[in-house]
KOLVO-374361 format. One line per 10 residues: number of its first residue (from 1); their letters; for each residue x, y, z of N, C-alpha, C, O, CB. Coordinates in Angstrom, 2 decimals, padded with zeros to 5 digits. Glycine has a CB too. Example, Ala and Ser with C-alpha at 12.3 -4.5 7.8 and 13.67 -1.06 7.14 Angstrom:
! residues 2
1> AS> 013.19,-005.69,007.80,012.30,-004.50,007.80,013.20,-003.30,007.80,014.24,-003.32,008.46,011.31,-004.47,009.05; 012.85,-002.25,007.08,013.67,-001.06,007.14,012.90,000.03,007.87,013.41,001.14,008.04,014.08,-000.60,005.72
END
This chain:
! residues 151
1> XXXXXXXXXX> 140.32,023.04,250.75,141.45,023.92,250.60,142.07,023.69,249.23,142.63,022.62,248.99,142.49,023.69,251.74; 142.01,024.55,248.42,142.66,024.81,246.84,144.07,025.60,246.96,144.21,026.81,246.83,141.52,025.87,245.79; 145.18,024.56,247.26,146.45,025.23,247.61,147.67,024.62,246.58,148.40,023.72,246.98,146.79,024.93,249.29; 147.82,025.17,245.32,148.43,024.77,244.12,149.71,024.11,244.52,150.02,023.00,244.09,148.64,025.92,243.16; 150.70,025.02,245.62,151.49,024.43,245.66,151.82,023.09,246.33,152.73,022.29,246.10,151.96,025.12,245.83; 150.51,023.05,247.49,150.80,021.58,248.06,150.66,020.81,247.13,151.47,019.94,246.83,149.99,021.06,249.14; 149.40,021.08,246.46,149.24,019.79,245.08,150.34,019.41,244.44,150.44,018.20,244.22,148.39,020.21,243.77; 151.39,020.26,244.00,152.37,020.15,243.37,153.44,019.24,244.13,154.13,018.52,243.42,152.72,021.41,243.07; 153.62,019.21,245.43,154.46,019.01,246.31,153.80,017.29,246.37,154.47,016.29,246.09,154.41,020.20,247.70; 152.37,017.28,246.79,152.10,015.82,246.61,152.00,014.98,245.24,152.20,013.77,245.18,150.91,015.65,247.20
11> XXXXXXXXXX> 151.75,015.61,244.41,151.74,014.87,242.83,153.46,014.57,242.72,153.96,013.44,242.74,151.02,016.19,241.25; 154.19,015.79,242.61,155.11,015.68,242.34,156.00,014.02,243.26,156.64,013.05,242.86,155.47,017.16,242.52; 155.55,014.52,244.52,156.17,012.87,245.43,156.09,012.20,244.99,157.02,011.72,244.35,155.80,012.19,246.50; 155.01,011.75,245.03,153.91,010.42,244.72,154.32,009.90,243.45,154.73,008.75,243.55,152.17,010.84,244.59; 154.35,010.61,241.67,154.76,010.15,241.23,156.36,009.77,240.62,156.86,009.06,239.74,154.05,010.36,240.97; 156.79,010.74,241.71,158.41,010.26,242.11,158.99,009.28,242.11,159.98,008.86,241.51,158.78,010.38,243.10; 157.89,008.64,243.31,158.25,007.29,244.05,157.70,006.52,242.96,158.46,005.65,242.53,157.57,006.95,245.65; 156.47,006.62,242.35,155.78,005.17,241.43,157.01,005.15,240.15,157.21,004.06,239.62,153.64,005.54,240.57; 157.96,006.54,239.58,158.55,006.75,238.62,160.02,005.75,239.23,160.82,005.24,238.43,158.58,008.44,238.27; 160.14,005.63,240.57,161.52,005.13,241.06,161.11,003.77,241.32,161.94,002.86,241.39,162.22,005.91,242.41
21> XXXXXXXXXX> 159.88,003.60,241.46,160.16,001.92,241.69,160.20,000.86,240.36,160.57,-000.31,240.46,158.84,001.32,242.68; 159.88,001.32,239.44,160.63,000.07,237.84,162.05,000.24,237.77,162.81,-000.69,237.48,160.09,000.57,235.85; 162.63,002.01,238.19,163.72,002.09,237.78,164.50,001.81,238.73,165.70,001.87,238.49,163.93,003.06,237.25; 164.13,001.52,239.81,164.93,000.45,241.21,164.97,-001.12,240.54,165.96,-001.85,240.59,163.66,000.34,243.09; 164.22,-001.34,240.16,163.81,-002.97,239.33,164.54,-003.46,238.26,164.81,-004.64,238.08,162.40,-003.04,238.64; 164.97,-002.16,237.27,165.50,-002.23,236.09,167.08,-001.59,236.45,167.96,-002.05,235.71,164.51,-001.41,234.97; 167.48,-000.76,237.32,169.10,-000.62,237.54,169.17,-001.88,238.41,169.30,-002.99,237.90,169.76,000.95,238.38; 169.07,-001.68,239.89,169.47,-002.62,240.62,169.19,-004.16,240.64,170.05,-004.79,241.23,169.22,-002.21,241.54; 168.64,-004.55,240.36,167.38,-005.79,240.79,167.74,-006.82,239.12,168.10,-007.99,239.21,165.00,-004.81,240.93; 167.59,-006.19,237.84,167.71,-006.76,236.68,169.36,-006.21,235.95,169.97,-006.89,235.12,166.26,-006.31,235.84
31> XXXXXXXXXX> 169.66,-005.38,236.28,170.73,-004.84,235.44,170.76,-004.75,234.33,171.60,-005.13,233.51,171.64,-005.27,235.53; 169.09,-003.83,234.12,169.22,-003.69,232.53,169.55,-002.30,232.26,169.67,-001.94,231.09,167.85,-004.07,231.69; 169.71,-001.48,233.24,170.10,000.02,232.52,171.37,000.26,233.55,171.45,-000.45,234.56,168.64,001.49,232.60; 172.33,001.26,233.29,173.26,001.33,233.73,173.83,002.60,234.59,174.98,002.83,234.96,173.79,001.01,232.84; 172.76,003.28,234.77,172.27,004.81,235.41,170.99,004.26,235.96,170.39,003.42,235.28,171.99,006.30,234.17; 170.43,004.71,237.32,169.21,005.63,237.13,168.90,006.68,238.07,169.70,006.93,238.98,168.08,004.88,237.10; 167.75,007.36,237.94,167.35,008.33,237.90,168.38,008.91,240.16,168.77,009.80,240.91,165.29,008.06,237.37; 168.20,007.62,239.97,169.08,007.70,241.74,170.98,008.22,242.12,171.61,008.75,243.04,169.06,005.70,242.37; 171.24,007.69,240.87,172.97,008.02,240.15,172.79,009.39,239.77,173.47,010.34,240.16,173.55,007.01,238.53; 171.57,009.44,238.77,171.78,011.10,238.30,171.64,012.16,239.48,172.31,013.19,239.55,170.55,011.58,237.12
41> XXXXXXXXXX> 170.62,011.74,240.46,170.22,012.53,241.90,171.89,013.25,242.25,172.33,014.40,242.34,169.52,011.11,243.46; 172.56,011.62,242.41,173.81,011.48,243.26,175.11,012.43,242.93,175.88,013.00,243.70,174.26,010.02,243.11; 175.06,012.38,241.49,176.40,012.94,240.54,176.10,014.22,241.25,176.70,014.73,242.19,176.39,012.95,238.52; 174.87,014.71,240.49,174.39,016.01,240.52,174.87,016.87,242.07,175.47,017.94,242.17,172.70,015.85,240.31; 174.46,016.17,242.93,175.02,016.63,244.30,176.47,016.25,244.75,177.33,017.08,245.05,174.12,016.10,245.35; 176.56,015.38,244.76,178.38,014.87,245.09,179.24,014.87,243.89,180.42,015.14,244.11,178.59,013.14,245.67; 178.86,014.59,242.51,179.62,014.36,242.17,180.43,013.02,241.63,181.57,012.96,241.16,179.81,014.87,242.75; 179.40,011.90,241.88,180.13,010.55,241.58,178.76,009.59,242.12,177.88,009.91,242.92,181.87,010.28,242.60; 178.96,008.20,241.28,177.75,007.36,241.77,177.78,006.92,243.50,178.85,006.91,244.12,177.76,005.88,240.80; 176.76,006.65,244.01,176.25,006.61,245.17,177.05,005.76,245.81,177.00,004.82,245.01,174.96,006.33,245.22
51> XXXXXXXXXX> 177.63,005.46,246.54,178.32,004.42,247.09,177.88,003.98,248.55,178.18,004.71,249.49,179.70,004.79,247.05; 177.01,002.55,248.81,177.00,002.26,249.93,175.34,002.67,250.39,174.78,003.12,249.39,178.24,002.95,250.61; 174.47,002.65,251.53,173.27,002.36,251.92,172.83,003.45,252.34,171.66,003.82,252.29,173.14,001.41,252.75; 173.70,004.01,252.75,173.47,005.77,252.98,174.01,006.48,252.08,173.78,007.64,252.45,174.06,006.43,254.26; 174.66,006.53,251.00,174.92,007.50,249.66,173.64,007.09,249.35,172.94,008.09,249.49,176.26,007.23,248.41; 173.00,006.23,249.02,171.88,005.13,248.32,170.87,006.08,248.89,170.73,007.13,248.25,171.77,003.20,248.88; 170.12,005.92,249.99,169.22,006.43,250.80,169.34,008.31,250.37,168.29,008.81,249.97,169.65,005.87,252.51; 170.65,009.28,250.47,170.35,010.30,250.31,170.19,011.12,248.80,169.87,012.28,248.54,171.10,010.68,251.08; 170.67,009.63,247.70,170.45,009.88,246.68,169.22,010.27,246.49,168.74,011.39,246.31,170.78,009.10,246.06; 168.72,009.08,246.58,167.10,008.59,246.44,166.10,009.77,247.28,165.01,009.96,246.74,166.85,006.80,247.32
61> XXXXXXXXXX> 166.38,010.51,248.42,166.00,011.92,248.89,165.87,012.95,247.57,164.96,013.42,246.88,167.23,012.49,250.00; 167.18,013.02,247.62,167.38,013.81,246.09,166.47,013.79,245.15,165.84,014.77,244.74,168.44,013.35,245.31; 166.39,012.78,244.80,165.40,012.57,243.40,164.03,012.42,244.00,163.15,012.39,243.13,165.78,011.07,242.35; 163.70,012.34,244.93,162.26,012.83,245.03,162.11,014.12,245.57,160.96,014.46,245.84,161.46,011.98,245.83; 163.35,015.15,245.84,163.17,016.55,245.95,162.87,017.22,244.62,162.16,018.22,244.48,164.36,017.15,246.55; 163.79,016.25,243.20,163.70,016.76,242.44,162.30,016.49,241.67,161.88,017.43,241.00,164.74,016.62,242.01; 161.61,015.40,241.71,160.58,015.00,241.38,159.27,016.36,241.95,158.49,016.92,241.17,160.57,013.45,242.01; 159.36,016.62,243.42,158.47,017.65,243.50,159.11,019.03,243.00,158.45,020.07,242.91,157.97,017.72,244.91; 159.99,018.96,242.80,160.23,020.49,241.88,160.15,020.51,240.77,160.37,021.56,240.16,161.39,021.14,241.87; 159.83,019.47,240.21,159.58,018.78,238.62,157.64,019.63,238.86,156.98,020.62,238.54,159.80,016.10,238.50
71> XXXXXXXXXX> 157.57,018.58,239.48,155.79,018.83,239.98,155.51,020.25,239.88,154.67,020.78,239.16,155.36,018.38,241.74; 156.47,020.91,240.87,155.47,022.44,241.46,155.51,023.27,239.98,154.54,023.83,239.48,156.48,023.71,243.11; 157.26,023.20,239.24,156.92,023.93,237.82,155.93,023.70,237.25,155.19,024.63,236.92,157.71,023.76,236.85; 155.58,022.24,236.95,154.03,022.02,235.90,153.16,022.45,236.64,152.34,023.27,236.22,153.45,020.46,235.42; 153.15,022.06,237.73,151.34,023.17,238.26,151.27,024.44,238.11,150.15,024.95,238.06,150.83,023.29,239.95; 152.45,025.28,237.99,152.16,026.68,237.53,152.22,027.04,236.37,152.04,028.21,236.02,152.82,027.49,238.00; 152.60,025.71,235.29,153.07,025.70,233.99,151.95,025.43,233.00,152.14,025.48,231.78,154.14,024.71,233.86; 150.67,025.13,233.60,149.75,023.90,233.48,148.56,025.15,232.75,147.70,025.04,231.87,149.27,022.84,235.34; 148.97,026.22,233.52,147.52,027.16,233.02,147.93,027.97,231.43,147.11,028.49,230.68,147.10,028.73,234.50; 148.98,027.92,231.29,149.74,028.10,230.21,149.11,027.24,228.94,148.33,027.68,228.10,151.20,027.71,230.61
81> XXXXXXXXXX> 149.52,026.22,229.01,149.38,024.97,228.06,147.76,024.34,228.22,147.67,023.23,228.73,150.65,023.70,228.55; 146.61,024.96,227.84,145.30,024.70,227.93,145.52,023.90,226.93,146.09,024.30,225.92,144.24,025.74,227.88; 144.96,022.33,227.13,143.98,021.48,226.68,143.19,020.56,226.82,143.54,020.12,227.92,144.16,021.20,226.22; 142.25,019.86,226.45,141.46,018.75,226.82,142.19,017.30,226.87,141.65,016.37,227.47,140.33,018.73,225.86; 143.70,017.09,226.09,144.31,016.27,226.12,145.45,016.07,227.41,146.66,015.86,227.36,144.65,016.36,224.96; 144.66,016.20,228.39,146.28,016.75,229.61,146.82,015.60,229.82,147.84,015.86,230.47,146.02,017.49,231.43; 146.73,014.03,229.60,147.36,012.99,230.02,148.99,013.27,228.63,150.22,013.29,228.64,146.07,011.35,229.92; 147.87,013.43,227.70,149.14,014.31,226.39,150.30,015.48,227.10,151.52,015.64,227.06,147.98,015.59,224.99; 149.26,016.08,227.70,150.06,017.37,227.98,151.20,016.85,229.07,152.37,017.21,228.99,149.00,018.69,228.64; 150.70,015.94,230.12,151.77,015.14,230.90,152.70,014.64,230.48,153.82,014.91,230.92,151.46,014.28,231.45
91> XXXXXXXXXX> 152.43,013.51,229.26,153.44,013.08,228.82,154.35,013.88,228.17,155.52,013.50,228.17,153.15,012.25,228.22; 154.07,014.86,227.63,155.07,015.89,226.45,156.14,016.66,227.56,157.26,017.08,227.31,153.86,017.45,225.36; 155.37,016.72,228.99,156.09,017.46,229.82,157.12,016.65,230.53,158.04,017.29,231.03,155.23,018.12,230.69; 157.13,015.33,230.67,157.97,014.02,231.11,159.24,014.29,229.99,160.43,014.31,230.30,156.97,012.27,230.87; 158.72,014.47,228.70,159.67,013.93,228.20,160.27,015.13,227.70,161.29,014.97,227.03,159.38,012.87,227.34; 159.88,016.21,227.86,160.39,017.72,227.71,161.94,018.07,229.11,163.06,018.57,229.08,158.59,018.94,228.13; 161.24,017.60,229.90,162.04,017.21,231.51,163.15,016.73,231.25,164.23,017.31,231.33,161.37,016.08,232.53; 162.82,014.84,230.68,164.18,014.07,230.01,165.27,014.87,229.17,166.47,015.07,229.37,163.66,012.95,228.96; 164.53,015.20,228.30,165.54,015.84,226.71,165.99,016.95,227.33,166.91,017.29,226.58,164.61,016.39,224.98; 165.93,017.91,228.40,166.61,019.04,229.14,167.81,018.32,229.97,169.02,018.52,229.86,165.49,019.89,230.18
101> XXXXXXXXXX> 167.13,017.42,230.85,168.51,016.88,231.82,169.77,016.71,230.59,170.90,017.19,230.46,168.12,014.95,232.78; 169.04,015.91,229.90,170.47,015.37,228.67,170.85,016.06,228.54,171.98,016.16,229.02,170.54,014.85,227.34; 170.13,017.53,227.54,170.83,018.38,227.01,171.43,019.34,227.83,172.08,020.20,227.24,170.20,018.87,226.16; 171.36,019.42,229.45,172.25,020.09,230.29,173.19,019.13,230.84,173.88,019.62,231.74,171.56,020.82,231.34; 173.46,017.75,230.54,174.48,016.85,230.49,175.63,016.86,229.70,176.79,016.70,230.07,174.02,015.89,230.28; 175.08,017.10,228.32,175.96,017.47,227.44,176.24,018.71,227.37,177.44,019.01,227.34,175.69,017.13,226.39; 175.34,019.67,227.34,176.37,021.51,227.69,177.02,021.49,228.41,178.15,021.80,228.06,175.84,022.87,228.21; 176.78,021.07,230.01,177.74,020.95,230.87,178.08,019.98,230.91,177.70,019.47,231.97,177.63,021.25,231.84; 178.76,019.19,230.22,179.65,017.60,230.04,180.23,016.95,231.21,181.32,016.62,231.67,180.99,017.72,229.12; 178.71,016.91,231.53,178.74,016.09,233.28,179.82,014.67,233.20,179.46,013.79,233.98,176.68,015.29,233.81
111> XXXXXXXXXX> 180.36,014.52,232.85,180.81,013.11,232.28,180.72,012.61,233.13,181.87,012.73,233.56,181.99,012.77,231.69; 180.00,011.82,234.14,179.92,010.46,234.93,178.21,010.10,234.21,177.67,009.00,234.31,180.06,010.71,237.10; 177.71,011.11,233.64,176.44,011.04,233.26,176.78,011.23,231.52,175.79,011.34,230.79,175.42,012.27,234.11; 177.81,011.25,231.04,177.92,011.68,229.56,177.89,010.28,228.52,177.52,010.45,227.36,179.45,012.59,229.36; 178.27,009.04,228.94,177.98,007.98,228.63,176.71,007.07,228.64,176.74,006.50,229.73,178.68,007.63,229.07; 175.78,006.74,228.05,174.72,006.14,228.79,174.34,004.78,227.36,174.15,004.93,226.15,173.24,007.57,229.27; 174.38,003.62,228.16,173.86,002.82,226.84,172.45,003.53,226.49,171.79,004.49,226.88,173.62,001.00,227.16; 172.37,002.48,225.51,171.33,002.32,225.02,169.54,002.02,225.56,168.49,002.64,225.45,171.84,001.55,224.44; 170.02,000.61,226.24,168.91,000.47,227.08,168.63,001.43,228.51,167.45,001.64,228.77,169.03,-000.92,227.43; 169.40,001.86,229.19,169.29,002.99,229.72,168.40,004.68,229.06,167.67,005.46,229.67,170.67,003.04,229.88
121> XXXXXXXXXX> 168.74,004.69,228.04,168.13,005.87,227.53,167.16,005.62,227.45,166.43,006.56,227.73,168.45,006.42,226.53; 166.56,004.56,227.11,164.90,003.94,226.36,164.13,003.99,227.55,163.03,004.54,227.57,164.77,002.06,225.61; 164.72,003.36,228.71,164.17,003.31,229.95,163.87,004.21,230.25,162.68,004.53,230.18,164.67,002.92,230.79; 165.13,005.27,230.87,164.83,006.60,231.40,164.09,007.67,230.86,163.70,008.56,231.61,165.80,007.09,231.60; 163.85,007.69,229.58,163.35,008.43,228.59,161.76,007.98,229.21,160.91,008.72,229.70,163.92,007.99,226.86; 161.72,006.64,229.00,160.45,006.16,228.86,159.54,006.20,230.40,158.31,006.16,230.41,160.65,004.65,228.23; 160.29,006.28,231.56,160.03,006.55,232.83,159.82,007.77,232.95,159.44,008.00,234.09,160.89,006.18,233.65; 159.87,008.45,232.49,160.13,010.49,232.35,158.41,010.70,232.07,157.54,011.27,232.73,161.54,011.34,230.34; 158.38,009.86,230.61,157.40,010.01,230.34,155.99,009.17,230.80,155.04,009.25,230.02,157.70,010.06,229.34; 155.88,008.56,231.76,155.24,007.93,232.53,155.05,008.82,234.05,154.07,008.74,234.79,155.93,006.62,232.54
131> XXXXXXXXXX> 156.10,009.53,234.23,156.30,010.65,235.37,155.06,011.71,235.20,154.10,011.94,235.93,157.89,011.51,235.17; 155.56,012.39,233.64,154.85,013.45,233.39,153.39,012.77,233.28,152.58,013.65,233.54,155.40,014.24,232.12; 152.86,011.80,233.05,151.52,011.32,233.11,150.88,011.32,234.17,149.83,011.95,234.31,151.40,010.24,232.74; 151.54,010.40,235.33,151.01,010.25,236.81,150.67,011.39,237.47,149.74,011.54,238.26,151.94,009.64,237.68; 151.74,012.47,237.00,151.63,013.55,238.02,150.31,014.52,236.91,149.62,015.27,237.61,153.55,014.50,238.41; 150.14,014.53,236.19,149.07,015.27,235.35,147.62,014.79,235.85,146.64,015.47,236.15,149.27,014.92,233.67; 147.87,012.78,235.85,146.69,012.13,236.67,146.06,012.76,238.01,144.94,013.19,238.27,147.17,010.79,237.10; 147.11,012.66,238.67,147.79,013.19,240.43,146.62,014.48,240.44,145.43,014.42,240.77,150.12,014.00,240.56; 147.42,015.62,239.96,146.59,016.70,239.22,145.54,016.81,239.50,145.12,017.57,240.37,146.45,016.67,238.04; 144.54,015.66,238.44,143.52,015.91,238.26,142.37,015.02,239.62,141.16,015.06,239.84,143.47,015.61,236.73
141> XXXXXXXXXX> 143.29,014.45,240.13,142.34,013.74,241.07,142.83,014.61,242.26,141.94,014.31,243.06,142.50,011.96,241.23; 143.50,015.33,242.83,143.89,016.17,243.88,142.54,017.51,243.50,141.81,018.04,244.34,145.85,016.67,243.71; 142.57,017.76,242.03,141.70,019.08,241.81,140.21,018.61,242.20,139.49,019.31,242.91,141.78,019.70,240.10; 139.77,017.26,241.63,138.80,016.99,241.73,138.04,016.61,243.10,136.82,016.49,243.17,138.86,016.30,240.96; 138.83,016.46,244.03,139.26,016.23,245.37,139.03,017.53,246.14,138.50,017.59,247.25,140.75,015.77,245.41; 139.41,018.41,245.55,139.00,019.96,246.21,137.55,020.40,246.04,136.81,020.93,246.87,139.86,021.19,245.47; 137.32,020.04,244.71,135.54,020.41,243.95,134.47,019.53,245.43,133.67,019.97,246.26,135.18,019.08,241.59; 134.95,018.30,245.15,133.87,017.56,246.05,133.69,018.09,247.78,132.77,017.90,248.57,134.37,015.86,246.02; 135.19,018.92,247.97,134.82,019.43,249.44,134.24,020.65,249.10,134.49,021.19,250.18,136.07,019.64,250.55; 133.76,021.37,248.57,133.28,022.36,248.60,132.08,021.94,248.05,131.42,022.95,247.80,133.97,023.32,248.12
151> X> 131.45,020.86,247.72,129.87,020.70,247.68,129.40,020.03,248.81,128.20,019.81,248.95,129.35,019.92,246.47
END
């Protein structure tokens, strides 16, 4: 079964979750960034950082809803942008993703999200673009995955 959008729906998860677990490691666990991608989920819907085990839990929903809607755009985005370099093409799209959230942070001057150190940006930037890779990977082993049932 060759069904674009499930692909999208499972790439998009999958590298959701692999994109949320450094940045569970690096907000909570190390306290080296001061956002992540679970706060931005949170603002975005409520309005303010997550407070407590269940704000926590429906954040973290959030951002892997948004992760497969991240996903399903590039799979329909994907026939557009032909090349032989698609782990490239993943990454450019991670970090095309990043530089939009910001720049709709700052148009709309989300301010609980308008502050962000330093090491935070490097991170999140740099997780974005590790996103757009996995799920390009995802991609290609879900497509290749379809080829082999039909031989």
């Amino acid at each position: 079964m060759d069904d674009k959008f499930i692909d999208g729906v499972i790439a998009g998860a999958i590298a959701g979750l692999i994109k949320n677990t450094p940045d569970l490691l690096f907000h909570n666990l190390l306290n080296i960034t001061g956002k992540s991608f679970w706060d931005y989920a949170n603002i975005i819907a409520t309005g303010r950082h997550p407070h407590g085990l269940i704000e926590q839990i429906y954040s973290f929903f959030f951002e892997i809803v948004f992760s497969i809607s991240v996903g399903l755009i590039y799979i329909f985005v994907i026939p557009y942008l032909r090349t032989k370099y698609n782990l490239l093409r993943g990454a450019i799209y991670g970090a095309m993703v990043w530089f939009a959230i910001r720049a709709w942070v700052t148009a709309f001057h989300i301010e609980p999200l308008m502050q962000e150190d330093q090491s935070t940006m490097i991170v999140n930037s740099i997780l974005s673009i590790l996103f757009g890779i996995i799920l390009e990977w995802l991609l290609q082993v879900l497509k290749n995955k379809h080829y082999e049932g039909l031989s």
